[in-house]
N, C-alpha and C positions, 0 to 999 in steps of 0.2 A: 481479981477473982477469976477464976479458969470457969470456963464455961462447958458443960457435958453435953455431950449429945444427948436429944432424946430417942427414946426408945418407941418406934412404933407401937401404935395403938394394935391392941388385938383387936381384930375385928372378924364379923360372921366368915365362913367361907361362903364364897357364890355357890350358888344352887345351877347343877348344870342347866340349860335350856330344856322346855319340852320337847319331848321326842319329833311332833311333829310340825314344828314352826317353822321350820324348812321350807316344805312343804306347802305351807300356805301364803309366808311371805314371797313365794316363786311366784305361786299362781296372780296373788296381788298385784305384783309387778307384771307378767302374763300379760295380763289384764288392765291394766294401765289403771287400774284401781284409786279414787284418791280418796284426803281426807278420813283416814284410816288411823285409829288412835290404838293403845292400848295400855292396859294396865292388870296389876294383880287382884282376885276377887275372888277371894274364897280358895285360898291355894291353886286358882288356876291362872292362869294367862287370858285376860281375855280380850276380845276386837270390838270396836265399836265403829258406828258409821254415825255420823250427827250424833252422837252422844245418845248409840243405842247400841247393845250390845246385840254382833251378828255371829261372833264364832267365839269358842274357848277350846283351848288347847288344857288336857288335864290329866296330868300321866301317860298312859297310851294313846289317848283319846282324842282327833281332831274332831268336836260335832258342831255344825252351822246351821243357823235356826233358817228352816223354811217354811213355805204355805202347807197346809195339813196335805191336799193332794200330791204335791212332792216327795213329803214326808214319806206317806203312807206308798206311794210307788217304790220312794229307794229303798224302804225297810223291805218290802213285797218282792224284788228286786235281787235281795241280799246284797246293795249296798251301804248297807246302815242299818243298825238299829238303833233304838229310842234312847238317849242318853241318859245313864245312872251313874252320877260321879259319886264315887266313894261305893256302890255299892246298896244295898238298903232298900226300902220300900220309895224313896225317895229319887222320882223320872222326871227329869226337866224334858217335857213332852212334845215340844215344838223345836227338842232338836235332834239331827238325826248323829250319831256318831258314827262317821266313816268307816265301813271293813279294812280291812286290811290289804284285800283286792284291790277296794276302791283307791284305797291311799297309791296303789303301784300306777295306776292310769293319770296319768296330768291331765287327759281331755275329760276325764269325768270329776278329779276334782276341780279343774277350772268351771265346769257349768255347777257345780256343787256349789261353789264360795259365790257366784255369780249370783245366784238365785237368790239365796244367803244374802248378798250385799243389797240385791234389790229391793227385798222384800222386810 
């Protein structure tokens, strides 16, 4: 009996990276960061530290959860605002989502993810 080849499984295409995982995986390492997991949630990417989530990556959007005085300086700041993923009435309130400025500085987002990882 001749035996055929088989034929690859069709499978998904990969879904590129998020834009800004770069970005955060640098400063992580920066940082000497450990204990650093991650997984998908909600169509985002997200980071956890002890099995809490401290940042998500989600389309444009790098935002890392911090203490509400943080928060409300880097929005006040214009380096962040409040993150709305998808859009909607819907603010996950305790994180800020990096500007665009802020993504261009490595010193300000390493004390970003910092703050982010501590807290």
């Amino acid at each position: 009996m001749k035996k055929t080849a088989k034929k690859p499984s069709a499978s998904r295409p990969r879904r590129p990276p998020p834009v800004h995982q770069g970005a955060l995986e640098d400063a992580l390492e920066r940082l000497s960061l450990r204990d650093v997991t991650s997984k998908r949630m909600f169509g985002a990417l997200c980071y956890y530290v002890d099995e809490k989530p401290f940042a998500f990556l989600f389309g444009d959007d790098l935002a890392l959860k911090l203490p509400a005085m943080e928060l409300r300086a880097g929005c006040a700041q214009g380096d962040g605002r409040i993150f709305n993923p998808g859009g909607g009435d819907f603010r996950m309130r305790e994180y800020l989502a990096l500007s665009t400025q802020a993504l261009m500085d490595e010193a300000q987002i390493d004390a970003y993810v910092l703050a982010s990882y501590r807290f």
